[in-house]
PDB file of N, H, CA, C and O in Angstrom:
ATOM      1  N   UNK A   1     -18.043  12.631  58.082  1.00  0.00           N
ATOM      2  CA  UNK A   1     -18.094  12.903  56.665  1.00  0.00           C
ATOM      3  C   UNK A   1     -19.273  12.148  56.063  1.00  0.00           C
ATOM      4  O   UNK A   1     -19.417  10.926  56.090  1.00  0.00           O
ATOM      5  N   UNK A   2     -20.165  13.114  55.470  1.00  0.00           N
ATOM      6  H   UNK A   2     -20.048  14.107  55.448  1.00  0.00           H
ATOM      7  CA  UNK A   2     -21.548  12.129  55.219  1.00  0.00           C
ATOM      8  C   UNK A   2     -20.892  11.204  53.574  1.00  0.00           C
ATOM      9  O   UNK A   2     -19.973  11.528  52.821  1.00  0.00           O
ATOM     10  N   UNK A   3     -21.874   9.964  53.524  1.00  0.00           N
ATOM     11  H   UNK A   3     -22.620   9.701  54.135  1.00  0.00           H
ATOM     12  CA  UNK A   3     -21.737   9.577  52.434  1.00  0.00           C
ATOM     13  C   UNK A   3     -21.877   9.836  50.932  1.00  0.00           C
ATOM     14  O   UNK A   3     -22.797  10.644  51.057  1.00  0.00           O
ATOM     15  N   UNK A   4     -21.761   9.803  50.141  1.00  0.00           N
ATOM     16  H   UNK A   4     -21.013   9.147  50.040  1.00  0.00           H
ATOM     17  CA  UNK A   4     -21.901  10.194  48.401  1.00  0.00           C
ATOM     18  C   UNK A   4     -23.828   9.219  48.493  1.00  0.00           C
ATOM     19  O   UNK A   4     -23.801   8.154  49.111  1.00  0.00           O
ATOM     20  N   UNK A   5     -24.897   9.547  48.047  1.00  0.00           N
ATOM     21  H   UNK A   5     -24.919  10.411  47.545  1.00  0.00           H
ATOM     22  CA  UNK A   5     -25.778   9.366  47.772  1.00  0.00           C
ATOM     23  C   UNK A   5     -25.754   8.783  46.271  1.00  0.00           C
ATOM     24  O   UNK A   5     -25.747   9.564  45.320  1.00  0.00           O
ATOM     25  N   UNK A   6     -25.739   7.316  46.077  1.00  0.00           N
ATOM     26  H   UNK A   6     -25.744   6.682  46.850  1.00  0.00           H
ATOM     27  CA  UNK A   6     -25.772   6.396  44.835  1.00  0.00           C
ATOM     28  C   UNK A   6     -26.998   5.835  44.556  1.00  0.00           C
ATOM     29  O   UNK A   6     -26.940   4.660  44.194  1.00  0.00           O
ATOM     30  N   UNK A   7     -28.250   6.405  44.629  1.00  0.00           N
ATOM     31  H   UNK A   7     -28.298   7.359  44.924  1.00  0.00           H
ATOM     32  CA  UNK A   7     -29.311   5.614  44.560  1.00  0.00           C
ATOM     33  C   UNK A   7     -30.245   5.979  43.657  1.00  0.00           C
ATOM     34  O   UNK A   7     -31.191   5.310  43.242  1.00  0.00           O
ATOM     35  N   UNK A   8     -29.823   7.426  43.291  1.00  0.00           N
ATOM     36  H   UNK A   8     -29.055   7.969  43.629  1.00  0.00           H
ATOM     37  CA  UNK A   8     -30.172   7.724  41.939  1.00  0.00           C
ATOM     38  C   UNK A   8     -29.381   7.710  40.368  1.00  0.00           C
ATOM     39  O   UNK A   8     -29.745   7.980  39.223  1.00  0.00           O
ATOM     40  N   UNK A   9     -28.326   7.322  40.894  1.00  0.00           N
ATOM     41  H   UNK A   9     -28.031   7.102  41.823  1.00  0.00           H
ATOM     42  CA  UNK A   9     -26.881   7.012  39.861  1.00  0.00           C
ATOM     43  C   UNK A   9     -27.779   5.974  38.552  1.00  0.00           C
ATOM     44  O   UNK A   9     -27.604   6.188  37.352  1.00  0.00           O
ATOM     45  N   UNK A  10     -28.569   5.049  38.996  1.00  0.00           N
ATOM     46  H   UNK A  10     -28.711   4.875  39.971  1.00  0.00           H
ATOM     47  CA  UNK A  10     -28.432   3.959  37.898  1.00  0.00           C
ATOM     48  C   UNK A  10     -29.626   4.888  36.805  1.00  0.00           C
ATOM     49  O   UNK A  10     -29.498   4.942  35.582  1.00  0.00           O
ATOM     50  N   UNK A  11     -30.601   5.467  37.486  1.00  0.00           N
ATOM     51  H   UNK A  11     -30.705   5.423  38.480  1.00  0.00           H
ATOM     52  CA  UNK A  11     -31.555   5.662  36.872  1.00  0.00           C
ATOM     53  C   UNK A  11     -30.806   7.062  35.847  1.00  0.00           C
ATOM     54  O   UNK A  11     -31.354   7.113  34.746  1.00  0.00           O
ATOM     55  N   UNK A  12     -29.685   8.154  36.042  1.00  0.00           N
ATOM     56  H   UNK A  12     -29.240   8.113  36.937  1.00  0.00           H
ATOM     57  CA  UNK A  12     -29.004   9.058  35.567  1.00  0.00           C
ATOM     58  C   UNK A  12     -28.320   8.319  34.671  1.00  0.00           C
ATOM     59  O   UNK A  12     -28.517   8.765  33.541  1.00  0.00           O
ATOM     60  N   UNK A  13     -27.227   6.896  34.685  1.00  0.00           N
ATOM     61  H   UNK A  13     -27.066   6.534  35.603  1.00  0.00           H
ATOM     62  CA  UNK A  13     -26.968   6.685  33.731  1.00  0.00           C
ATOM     63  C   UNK A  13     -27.397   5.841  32.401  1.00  0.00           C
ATOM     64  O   UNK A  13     -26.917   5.630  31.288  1.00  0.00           O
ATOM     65  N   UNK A  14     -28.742   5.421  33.243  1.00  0.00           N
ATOM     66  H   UNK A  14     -29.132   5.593  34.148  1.00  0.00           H
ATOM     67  CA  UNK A  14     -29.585   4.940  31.821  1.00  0.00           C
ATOM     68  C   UNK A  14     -30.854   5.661  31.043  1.00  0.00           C
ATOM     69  O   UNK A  14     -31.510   5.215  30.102  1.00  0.00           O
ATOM     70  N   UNK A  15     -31.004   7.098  31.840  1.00  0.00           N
ATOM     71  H   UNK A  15     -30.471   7.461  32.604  1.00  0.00           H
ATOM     72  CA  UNK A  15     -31.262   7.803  30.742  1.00  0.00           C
ATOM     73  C   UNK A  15     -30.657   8.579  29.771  1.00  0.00           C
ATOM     74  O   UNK A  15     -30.949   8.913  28.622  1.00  0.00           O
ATOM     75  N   UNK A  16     -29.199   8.895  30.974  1.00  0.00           N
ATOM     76  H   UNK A  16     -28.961   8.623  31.907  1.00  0.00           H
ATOM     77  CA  UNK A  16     -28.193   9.424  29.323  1.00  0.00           C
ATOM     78  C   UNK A  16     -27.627   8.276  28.372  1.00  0.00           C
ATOM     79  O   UNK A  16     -27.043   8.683  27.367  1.00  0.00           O
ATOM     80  N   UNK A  17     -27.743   6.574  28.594  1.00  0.00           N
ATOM     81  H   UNK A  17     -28.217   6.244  29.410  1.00  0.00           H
ATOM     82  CA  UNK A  17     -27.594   6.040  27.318  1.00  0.00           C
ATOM     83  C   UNK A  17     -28.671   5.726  26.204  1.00  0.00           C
ATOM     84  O   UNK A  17     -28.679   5.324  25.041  1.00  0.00           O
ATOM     85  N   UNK A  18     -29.661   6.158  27.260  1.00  0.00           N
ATOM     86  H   UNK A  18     -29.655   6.484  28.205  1.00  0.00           H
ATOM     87  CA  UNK A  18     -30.673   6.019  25.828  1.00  0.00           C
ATOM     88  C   UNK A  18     -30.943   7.436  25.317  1.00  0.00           C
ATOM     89  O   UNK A  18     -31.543   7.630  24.260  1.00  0.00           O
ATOM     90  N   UNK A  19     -30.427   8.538  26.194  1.00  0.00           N
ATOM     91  H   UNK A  19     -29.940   8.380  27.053  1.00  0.00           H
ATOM     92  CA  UNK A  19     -30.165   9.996  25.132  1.00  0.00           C
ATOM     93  C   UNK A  19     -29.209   9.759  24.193  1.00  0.00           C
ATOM     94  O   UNK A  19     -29.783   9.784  23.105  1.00  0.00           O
ATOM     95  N   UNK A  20     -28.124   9.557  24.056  1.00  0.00           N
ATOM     96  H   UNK A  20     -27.657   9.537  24.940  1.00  0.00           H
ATOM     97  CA  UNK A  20     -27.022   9.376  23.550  1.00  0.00           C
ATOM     98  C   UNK A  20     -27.787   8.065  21.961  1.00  0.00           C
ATOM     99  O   UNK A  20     -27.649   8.114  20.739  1.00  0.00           O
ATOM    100  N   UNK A  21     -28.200   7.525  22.473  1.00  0.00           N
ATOM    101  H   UNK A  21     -28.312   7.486  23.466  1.00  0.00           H
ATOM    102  CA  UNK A  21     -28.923   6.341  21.593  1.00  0.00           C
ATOM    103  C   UNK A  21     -30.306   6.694  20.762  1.00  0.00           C
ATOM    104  O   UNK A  21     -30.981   6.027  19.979  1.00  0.00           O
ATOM    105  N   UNK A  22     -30.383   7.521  21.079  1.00  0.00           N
ATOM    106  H   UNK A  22     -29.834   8.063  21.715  1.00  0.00           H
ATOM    107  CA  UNK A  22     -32.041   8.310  20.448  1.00  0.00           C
ATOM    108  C   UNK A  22     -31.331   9.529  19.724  1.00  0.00           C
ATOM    109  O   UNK A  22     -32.054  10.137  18.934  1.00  0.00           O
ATOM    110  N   UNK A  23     -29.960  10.006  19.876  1.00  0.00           N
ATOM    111  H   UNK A  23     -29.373   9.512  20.517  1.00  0.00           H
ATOM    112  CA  UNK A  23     -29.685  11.082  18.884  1.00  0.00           C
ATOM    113  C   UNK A  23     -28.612  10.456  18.318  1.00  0.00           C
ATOM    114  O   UNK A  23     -28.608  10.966  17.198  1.00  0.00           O
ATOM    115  N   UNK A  24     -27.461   9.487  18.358  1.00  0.00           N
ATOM    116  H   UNK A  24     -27.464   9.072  19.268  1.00  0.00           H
ATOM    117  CA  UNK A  24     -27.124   8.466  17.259  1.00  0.00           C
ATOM    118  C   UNK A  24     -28.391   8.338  16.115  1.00  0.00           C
ATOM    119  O   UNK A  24     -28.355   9.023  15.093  1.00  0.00           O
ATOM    120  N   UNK A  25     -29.011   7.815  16.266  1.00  0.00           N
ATOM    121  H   UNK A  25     -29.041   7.259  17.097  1.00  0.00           H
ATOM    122  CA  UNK A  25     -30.177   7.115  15.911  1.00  0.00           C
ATOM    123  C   UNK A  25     -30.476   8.032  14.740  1.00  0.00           C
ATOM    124  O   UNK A  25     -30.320   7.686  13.568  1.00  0.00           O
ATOM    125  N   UNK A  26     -30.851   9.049  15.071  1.00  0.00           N
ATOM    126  H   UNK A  26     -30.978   9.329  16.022  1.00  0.00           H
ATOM    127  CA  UNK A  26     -31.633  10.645  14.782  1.00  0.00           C
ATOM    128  C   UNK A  26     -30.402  11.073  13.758  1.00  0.00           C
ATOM    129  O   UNK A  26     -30.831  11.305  12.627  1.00  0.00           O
ATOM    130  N   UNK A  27     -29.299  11.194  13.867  1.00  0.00           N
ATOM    131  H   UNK A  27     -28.951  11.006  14.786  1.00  0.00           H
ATOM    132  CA  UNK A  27     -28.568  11.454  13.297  1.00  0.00           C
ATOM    133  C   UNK A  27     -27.831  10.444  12.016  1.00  0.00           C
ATOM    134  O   UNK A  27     -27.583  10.829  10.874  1.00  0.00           O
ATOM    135  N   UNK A  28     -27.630   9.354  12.464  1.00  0.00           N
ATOM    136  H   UNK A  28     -27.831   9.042  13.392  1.00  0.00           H
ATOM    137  CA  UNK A  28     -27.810   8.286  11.378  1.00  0.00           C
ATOM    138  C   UNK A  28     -29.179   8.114  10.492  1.00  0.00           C
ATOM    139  O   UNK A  28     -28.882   7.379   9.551  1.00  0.00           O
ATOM    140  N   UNK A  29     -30.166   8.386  10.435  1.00  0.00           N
ATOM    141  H   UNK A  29     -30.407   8.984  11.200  1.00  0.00           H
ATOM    142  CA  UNK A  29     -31.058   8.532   9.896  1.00  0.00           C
ATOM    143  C   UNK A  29     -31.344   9.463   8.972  1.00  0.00           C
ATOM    144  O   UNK A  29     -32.516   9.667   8.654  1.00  0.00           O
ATOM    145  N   UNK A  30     -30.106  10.293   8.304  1.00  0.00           N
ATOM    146  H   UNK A  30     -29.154  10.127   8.563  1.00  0.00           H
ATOM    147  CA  UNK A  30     -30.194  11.518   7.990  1.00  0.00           C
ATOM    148  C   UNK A  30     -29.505  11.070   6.508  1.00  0.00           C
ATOM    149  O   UNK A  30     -29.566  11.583   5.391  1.00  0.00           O
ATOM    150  N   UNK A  31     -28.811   9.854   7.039  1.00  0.00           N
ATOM    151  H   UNK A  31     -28.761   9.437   7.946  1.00  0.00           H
ATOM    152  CA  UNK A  31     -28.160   9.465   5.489  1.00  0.00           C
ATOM    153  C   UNK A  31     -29.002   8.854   4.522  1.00  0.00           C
ATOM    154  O   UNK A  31     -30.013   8.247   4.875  1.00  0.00           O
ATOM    155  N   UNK A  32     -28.757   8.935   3.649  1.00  0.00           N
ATOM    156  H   UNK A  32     -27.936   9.428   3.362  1.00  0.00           H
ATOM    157  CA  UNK A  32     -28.746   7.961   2.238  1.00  0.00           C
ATOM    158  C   UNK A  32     -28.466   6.641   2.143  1.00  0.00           C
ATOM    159  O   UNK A  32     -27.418   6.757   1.507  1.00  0.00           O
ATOM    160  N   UNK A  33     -28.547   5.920   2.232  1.00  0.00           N
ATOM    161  H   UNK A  33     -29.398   5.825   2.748  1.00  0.00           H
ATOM    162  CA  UNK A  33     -27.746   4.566   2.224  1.00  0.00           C
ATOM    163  C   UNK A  33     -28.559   3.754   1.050  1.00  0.00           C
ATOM    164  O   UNK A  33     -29.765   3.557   0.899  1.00  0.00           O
ATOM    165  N   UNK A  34     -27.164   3.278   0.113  1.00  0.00           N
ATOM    166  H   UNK A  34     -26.184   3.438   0.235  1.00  0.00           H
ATOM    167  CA  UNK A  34     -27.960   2.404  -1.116  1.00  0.00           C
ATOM    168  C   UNK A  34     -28.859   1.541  -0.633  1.00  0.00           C
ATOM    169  O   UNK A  34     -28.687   1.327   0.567  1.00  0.00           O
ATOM    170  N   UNK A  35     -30.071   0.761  -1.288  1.00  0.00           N
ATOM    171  H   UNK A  35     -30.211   0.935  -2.263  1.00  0.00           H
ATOM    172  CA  UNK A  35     -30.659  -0.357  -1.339  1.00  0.00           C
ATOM    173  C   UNK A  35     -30.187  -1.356  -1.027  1.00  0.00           C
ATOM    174  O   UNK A  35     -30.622  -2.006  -0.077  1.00  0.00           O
ATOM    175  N   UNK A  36     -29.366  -1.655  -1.616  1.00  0.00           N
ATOM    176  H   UNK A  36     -29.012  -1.127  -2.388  1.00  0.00           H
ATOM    177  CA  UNK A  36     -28.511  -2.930  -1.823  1.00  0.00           C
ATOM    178  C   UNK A  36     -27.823  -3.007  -3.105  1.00  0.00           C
ATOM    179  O   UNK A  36     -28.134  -2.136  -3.918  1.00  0.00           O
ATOM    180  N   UNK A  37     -26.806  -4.014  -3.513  1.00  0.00           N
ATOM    181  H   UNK A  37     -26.553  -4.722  -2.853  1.00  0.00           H
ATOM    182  CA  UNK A  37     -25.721  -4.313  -3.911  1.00  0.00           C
ATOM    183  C   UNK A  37     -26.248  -4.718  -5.597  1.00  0.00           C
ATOM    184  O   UNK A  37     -27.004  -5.595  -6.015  1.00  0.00           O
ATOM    185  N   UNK A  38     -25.553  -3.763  -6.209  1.00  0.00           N
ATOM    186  H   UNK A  38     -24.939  -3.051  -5.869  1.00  0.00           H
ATOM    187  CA  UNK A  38     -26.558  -3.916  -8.077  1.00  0.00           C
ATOM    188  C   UNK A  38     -25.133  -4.364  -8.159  1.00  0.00           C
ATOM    189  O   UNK A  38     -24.168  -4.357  -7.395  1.00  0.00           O
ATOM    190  N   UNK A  39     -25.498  -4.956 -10.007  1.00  0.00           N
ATOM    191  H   UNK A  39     -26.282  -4.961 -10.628  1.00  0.00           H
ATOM    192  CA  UNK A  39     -25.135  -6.145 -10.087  1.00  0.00           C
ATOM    193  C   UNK A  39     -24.173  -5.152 -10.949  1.00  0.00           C
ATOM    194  O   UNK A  39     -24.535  -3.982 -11.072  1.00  0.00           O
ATOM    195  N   UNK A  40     -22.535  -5.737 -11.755  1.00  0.00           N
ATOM    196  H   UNK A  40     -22.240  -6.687 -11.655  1.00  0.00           H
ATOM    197  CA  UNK A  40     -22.029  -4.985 -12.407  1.00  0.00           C
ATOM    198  C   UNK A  40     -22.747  -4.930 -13.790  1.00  0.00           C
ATOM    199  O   UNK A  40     -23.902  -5.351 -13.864  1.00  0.00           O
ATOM    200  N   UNK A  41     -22.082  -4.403 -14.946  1.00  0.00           N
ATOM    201  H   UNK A  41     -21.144  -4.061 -14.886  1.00  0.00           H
ATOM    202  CA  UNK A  41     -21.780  -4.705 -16.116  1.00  0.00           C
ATOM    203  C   UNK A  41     -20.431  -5.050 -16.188  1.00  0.00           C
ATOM    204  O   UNK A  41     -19.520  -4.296 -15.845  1.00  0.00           O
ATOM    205  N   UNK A  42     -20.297  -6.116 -16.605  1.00  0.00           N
ATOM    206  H   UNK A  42     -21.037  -6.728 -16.883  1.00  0.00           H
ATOM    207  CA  UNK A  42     -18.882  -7.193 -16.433  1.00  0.00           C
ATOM    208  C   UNK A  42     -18.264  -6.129 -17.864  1.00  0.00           C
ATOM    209  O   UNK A  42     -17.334  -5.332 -17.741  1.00  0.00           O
ATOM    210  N   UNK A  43     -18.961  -6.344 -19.033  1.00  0.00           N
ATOM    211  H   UNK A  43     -19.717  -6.991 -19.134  1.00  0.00           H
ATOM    212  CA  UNK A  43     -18.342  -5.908 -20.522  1.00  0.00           C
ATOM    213  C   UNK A  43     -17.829  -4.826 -20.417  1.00  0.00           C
ATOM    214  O   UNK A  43     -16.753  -4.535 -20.938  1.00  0.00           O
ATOM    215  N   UNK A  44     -18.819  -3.737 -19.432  1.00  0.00           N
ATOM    216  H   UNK A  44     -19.694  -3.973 -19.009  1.00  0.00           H
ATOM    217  CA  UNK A  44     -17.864  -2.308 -19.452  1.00  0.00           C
ATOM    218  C   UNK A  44     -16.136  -2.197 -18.992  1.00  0.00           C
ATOM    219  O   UNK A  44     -15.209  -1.507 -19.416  1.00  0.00           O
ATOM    220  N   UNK A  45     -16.248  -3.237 -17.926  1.00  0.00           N
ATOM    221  H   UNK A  45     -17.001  -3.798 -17.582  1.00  0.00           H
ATOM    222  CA  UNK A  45     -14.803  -3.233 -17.437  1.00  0.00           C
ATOM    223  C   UNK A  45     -14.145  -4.076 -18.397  1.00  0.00           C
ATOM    224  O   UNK A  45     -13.122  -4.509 -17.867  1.00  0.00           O
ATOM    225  N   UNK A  46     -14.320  -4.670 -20.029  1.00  0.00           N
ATOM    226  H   UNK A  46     -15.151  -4.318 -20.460  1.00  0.00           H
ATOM    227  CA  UNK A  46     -13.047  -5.263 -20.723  1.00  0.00           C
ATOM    228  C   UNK A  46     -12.277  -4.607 -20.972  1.00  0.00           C
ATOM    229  O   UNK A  46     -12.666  -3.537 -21.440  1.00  0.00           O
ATOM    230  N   UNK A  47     -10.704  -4.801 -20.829  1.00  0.00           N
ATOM    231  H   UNK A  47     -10.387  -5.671 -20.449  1.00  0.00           H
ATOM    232  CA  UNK A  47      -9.901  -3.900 -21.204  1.00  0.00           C
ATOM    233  C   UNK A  47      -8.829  -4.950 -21.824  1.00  0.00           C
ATOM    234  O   UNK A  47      -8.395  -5.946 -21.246  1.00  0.00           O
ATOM    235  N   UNK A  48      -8.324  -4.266 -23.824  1.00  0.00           N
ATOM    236  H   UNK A  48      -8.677  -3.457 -24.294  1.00  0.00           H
ATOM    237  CA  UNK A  48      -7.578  -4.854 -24.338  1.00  0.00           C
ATOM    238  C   UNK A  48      -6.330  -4.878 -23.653  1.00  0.00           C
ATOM    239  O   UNK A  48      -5.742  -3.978 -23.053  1.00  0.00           O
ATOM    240  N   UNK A  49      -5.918  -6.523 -23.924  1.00  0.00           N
ATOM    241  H   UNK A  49      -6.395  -7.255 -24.411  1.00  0.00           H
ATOM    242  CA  UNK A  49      -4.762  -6.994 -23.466  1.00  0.00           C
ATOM    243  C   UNK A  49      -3.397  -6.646 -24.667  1.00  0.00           C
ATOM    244  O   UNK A  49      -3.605  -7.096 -25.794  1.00  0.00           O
ATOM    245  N   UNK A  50      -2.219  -5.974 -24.481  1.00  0.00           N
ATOM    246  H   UNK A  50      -2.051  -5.608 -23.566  1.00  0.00           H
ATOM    247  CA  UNK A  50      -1.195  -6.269 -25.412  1.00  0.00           C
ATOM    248  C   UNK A  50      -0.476  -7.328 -26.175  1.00  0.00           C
ATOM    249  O   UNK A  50       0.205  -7.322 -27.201  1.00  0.00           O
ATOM    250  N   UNK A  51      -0.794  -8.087 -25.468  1.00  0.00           N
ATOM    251  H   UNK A  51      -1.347  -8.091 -24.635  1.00  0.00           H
ATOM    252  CA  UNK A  51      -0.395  -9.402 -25.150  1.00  0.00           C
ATOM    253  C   UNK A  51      -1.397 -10.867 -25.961  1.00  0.00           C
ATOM    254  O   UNK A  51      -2.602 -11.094 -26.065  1.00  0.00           O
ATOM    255  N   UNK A  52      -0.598 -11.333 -26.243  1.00  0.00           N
ATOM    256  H   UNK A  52       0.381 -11.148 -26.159  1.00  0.00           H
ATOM    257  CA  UNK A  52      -2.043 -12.564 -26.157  1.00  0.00           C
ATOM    258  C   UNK A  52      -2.908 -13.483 -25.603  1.00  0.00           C
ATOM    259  O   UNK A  52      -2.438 -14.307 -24.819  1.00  0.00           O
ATOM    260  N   UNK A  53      -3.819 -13.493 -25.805  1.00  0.00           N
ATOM    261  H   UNK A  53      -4.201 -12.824 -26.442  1.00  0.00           H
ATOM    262  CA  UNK A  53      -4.310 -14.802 -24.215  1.00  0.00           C
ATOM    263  C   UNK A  53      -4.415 -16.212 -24.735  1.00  0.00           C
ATOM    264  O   UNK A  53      -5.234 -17.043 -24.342  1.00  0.00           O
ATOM    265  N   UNK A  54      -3.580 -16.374 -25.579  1.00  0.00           N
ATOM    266  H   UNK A  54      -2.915 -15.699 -25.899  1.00  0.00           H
ATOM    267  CA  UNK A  54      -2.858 -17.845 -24.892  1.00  0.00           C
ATOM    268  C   UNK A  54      -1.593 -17.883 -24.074  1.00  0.00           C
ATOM    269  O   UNK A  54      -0.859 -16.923 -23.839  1.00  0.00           O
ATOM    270  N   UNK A  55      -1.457 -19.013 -23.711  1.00  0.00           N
ATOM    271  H   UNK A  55      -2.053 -19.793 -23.902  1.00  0.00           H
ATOM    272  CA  UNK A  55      -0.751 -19.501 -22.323  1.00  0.00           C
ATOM    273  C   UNK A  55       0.840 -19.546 -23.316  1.00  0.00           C
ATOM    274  O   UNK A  55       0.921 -19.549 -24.544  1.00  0.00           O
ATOM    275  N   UNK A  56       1.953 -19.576 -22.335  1.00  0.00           N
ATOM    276  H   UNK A  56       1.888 -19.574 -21.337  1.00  0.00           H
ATOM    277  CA  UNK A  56       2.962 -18.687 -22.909  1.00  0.00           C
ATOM    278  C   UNK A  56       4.073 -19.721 -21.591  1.00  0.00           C
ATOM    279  O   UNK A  56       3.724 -19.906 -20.425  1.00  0.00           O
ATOM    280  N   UNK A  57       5.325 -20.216 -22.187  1.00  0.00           N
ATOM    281  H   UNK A  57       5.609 -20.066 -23.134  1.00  0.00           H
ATOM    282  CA  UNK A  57       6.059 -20.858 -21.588  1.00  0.00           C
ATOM    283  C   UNK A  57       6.859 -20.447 -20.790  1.00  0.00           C
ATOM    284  O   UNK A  57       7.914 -21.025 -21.050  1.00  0.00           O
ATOM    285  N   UNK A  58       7.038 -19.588 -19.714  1.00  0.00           N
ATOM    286  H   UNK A  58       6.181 -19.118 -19.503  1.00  0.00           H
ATOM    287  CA  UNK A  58       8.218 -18.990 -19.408  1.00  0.00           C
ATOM    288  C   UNK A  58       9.900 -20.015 -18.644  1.00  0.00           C
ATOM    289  O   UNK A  58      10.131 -20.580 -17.575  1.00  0.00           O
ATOM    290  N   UNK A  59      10.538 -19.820 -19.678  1.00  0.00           N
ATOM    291  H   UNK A  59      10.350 -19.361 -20.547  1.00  0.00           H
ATOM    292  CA  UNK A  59      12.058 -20.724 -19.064  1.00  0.00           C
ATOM    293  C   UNK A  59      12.715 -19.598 -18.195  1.00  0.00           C
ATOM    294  O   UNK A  59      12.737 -18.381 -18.378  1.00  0.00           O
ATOM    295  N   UNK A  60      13.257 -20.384 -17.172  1.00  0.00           N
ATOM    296  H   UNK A  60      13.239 -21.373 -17.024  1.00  0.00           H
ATOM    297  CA  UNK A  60      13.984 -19.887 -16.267  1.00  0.00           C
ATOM    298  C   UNK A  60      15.209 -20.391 -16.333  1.00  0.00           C
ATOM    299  O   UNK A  60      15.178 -21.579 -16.654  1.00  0.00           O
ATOM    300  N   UNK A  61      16.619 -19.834 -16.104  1.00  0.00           N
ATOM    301  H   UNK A  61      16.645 -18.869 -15.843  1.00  0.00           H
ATOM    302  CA  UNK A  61      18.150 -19.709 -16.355  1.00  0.00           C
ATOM    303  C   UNK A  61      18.760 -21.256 -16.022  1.00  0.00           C
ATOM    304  O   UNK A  61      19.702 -21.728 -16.658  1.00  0.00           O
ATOM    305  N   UNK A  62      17.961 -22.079 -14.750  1.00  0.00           N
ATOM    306  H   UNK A  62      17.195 -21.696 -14.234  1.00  0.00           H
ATOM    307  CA  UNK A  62      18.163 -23.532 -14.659  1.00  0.00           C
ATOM    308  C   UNK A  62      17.652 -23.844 -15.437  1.00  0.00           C
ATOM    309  O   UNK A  62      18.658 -23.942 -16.140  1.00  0.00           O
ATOM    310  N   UNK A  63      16.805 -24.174 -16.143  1.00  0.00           N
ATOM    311  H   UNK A  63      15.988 -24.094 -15.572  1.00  0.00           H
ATOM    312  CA  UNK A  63      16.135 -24.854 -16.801  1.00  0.00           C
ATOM    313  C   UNK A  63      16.302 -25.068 -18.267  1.00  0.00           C
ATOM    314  O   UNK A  63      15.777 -25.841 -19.068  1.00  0.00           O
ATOM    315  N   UNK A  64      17.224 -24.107 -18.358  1.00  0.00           N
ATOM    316  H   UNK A  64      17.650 -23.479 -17.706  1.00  0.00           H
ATOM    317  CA  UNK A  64      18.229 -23.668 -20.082  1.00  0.00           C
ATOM    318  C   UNK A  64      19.304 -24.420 -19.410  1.00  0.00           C
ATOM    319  O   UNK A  64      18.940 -25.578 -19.618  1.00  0.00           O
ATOM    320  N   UNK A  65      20.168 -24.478 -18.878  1.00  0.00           N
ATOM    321  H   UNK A  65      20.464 -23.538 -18.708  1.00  0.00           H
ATOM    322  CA  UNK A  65      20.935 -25.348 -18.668  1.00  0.00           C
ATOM    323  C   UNK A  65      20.973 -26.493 -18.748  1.00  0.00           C
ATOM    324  O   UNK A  65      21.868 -27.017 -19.412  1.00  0.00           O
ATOM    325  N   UNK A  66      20.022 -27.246 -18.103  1.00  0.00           N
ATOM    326  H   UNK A  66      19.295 -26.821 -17.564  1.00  0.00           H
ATOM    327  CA  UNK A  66      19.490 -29.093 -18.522  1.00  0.00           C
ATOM    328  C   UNK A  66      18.961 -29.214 -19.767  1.00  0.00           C
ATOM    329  O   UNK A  66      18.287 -30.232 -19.922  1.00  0.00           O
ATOM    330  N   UNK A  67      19.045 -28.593 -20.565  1.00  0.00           N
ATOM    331  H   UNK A  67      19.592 -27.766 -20.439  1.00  0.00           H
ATOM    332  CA  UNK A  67      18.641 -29.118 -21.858  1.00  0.00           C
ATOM    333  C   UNK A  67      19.502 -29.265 -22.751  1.00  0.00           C
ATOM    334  O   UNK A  67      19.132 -29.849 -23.770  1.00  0.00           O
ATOM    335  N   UNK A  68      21.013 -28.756 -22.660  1.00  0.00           N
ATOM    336  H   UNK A  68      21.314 -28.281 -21.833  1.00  0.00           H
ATOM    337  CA  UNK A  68      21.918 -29.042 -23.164  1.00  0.00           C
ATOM    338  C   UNK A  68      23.355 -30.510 -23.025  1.00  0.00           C
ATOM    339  O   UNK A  68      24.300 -30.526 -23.814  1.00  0.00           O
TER     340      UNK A  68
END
């Protein structure tokens, strides 16, 4: 039974990873991608509170108890 011939194997699988890597490539290159990271407008996102913003005591059911 003759042997499997491996001596062209390495050179077959490192040109299909750099095929595979040259049309990734090719294909990622097709996008858009922002610049980079802009800055917000903080004011656009205020949103009125119902509530007030001062600080506010909340008692809990033990804590009504020891005071009597």
């Amino acid at each position: 039974m003759p042997q499997l011939d491996t001596s062209t194997w390495l050179i077959t699988i490192m040109s299909m990873i750099m095929t595979l890597f040259i049309i990734f490539q090719l294909n990622i290159s097709k996008f858009n991608f922002p610049l980079g990271p802009k800055s917000k407008n903080n004011k656009k996102y205020q949103f009125t509170n119902p509530w007030e913003t001062k600080w506010t005591k909340i008692y809990s059911p033990h804590s009504l108890s020891q005071q009597s």
